[in-house]
C-alpha positions, 0 to 999 in steps of 0.5 A: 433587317430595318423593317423587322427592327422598326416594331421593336422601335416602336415599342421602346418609344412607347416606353420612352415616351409613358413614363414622363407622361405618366409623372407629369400627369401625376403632378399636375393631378396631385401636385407635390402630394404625390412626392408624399406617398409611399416610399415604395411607390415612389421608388416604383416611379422614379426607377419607371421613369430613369428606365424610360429616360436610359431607353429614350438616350438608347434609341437616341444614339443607336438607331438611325431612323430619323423620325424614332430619334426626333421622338426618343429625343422629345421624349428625353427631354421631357422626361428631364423636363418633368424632374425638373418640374418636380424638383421645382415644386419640392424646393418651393414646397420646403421653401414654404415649408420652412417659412411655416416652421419659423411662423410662431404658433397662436397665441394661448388666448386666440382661436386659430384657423389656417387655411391650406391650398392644394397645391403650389398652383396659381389658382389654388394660391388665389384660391386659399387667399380668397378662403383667407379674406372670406373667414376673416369677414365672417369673424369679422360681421360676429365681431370676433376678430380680437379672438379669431386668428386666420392664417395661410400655410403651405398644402397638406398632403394627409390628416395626419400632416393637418393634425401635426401642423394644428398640434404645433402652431396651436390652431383649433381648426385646419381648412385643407384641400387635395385635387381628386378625380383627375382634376375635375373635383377637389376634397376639400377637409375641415380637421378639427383639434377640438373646440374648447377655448375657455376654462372648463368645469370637466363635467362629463358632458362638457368632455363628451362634447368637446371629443365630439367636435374633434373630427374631420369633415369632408366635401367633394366639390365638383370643379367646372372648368369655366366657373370663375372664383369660388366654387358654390359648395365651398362658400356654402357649405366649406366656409360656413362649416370652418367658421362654425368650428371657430365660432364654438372655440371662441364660446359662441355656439349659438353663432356656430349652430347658425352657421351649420344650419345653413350649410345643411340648407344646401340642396343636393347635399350627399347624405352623410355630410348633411347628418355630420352637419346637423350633428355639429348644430345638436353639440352647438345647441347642447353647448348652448343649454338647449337639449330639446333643440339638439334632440330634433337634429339628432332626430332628424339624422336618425331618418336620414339614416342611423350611424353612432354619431346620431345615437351618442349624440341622442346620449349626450341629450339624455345626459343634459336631461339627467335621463341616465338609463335612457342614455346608457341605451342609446350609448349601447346602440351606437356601440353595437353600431361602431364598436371602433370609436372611443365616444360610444365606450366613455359614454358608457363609462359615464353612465357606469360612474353615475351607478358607481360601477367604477370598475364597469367604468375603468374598463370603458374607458380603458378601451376607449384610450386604447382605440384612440389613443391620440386623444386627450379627453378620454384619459379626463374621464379615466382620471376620474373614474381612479379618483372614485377608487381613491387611486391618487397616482393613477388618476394624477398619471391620466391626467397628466396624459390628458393635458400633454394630449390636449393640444389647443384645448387651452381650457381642457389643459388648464384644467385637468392640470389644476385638477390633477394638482388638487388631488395630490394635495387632497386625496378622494376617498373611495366611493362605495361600489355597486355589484360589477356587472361584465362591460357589455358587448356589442350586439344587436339590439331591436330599436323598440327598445328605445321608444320616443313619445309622440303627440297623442301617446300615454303609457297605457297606449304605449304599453298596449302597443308593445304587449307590456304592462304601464307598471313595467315602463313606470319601473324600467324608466324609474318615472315619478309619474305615470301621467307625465310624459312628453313629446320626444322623451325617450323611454326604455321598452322591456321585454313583453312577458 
């Protein structure tokens, strides 16, 4: 009877034993991070983990195998030991939690970075703490630090959480981190609010620019077991990307175009966060005045691959030159090729307003609001677009809207309310319209539509190439002279006859 009850015993200690190992390799992968998941999911891993502690108490007082009750025993108490563990970590967590929460936001007049460790770990504390000094030397070499302000808080667990803690203490950009790949790799994230410090004129471009500065970078990192301080990709890439946000918040873009030049340096870069690092350089180079540098990024990323970063950012280009057809084609490309973002739609929106298709314009905007919603700058455009209708109380709701959504883009809310104040007073008047084409839809589109002038080329060439007549590129791109042309200018191929 003891020999058929043994198999039986074994497997009730396996099930003793998995959970509080399973529970304890969780937090020591994702830390306090896993007491954020779903509720569904925890509740899966607490009533797994109480099963496996009532079965470890069972074998404990019902069997009498000696060597089964040592073992269900060790297993109880590590299943008691591991919720202890996680109760430590939660009370140290909140304990943070609520220190963070009485720390007062920045001031309206700073930039503000706060750095995030992954988790409650000694060496991912030492680790925020090395990320804290090496930021502030930086700030500190570009002469900054009276406009700069870095600060620690407690580990974030989602963007989400980055966005909301940065919204409430006013900070413009967020350094966090998350362990991944069971602890041999870690995420590293640099959440940005925005970038706008200073008051600014609510020009388009200057508002499709900001918009653009507010996104998330990421870097896997891989993480030696034996490597001492930071890892390289952090001090290369990490730092330099965090600083340059800053950098660009405090109205220094030509600091923050140095900084992501060298983090693209880097080798063996993955390729998607080496075209995001030389689209931040193209929007710090638009800031900076310089249009013919920003194209040769922008350039660059479109042979490293297309994605719509690369084509709104060859629009916002466009858009500096005042080449507007060329930037409504190339807004359209990255529409076709991300129907799902707000920038590619309020770029078209822009290109409508300078036709005075307002209601063409209306409507991009509108869909714009509508996919990201938590955004400010979209609702800034929109206002505008009712200011061309003479419509008063809509234009003043949107901007309204916008200031509420402009979180530590002192400048934007400054603005738009100033703005939004003005015309109450002074209502517009309705600009004429033009004839209301339908909002176009993505679709796909030859890329030799959109053809870049290179060393060599005339339009006779060019025409001959594409089977068109000169006379048709001279009127397609509105051009006041055939004979001048240059190297990078983007010109709009017609369809051959």
């Amino acid at each position: 009877m003891r020999a058929r009850t043994r198999p039986l015993d074994y497997a009730l200690l396996i099930v003793a034993l998995i959970g509080p190992l399973f529970h304890l390799l969780g937090l020591f992968s994702r830390g306090t991070n896993m007491l954020y998941t779903d509720y569904s999911r925890l509740a899966v891993i607490y009533v797994g983990l109480a099963l496996s502690a009532a079965v470890g108490a069972y074998l404990v007082l019902r069997r009498q195998w000696a060597v089964v009750r040592l073992l269900a025993g060790l297993a109880l108490v590590v299943n008691i030991g591991s919720v202890a563990y996680a109760s430590n970590l939660w009370s140290r967590h909140m304990g943070e939690s609520l220190l963070t929460a009485t720390m007062p936001p920045f001031d309206s007049a700073q930039v503000g970075v706060l750095v995030a460790p992954a988790d409650h770990s000694d060496r991912a504390i030492t680790e925020a703490r090395s990320i804290e000094r090496l930021l502030r030397e930086m700030v500190q070499s570009a002469g900054l630090e009276d406009y700069i302000s870095v600060r620690r808080v407690y580990p974030l667990a989602s963007e989400k959480q980055a966005d909301r803690l940065g919204q409430r203490m006013r900070a413009n950009v967020v350094l966090w981190s998350q362990p991944a790949d069971f602890g041999r790799a870690k995420d590293y994230y640099v959440t940005v609010l925005g970038t706008n410090e200073t008051p600014i004129d609510l020009e388009p471009l200057s508002l499709m620019l900001l918009m653009s500065t507010q996104d998330t970078f990421t870097l896997r990192v891989p993480l030696p077991p034996d490597e001492a301080g930071l890892p390289a990709l952090v001090n290369q890439v990490v730092l330099p990307v965090t600083a340059g946000f800053a950098f660009l918040s405090a109205s220094q873009p030509v600091y923050a175009a140095a900084q992501f030049e060298g983090a693209y340096g880097v080798a063996d870069l993955p390729t998607a966060a080496a075209q995001q690092l030389h689209h931040y350089r193209g929007v710090a180079l638009l800031l900076a005045n310089r249009p013919d540098l920003a194209m040769i990024e922008y350039e660059t990323m479109r042979e490293m691959g297309e994605n719509a970063y690369t084509w709104v950012g060859i629009g916002n280009v466009y858009v500096a030159r005042r080449e507007w057809q060329a930037a409504g084609v190339a807004y359209q490309r990255a529409l076709e090729l991300d129907p799902y973002r707000a920038l590619p739609y309020c770029g078209l929106g822009i290109i409508a307003t300078k036709e005075h298709h307002v209601a063409r314009a209306l409507a991009a905007y509108q869909q714009a609001v509508a996919l990201q919603p938590e955004l400010g700058t979209p609702y800034a455009l929109l206002a505008q677009a009712h200011e061309l209708e003479a419509n008063v109380d809509a234009a003043w709701q949107a901007y309204q809207t916008c200031a509420a959504l402009s979180g530590p883009n002192v400048g934007l809310y400054v603005a738009v309310l100033d703005r939004a104040e003005e015309v109450k007073q002074n209502p517009p008047t309705a600009v004429p319209t033009a004839t209301v084409p339908p909002l176009p839809t993505p679709t796909p589109r030859p890329t030799e539509e959109l053809y870049y002038v290179q060393r060599g080329d005339t339009l006779q060439v060019i025409a001959d190439e594409f089977g068109v007549t000169v006379e048709a590129i001279v009127q397609a791109n509105e051009l006041e002279d055939a004979n001048s042309i240059y190297i990078g200018q983007g010109l709009y191929i017609p369809e051959a006859q």
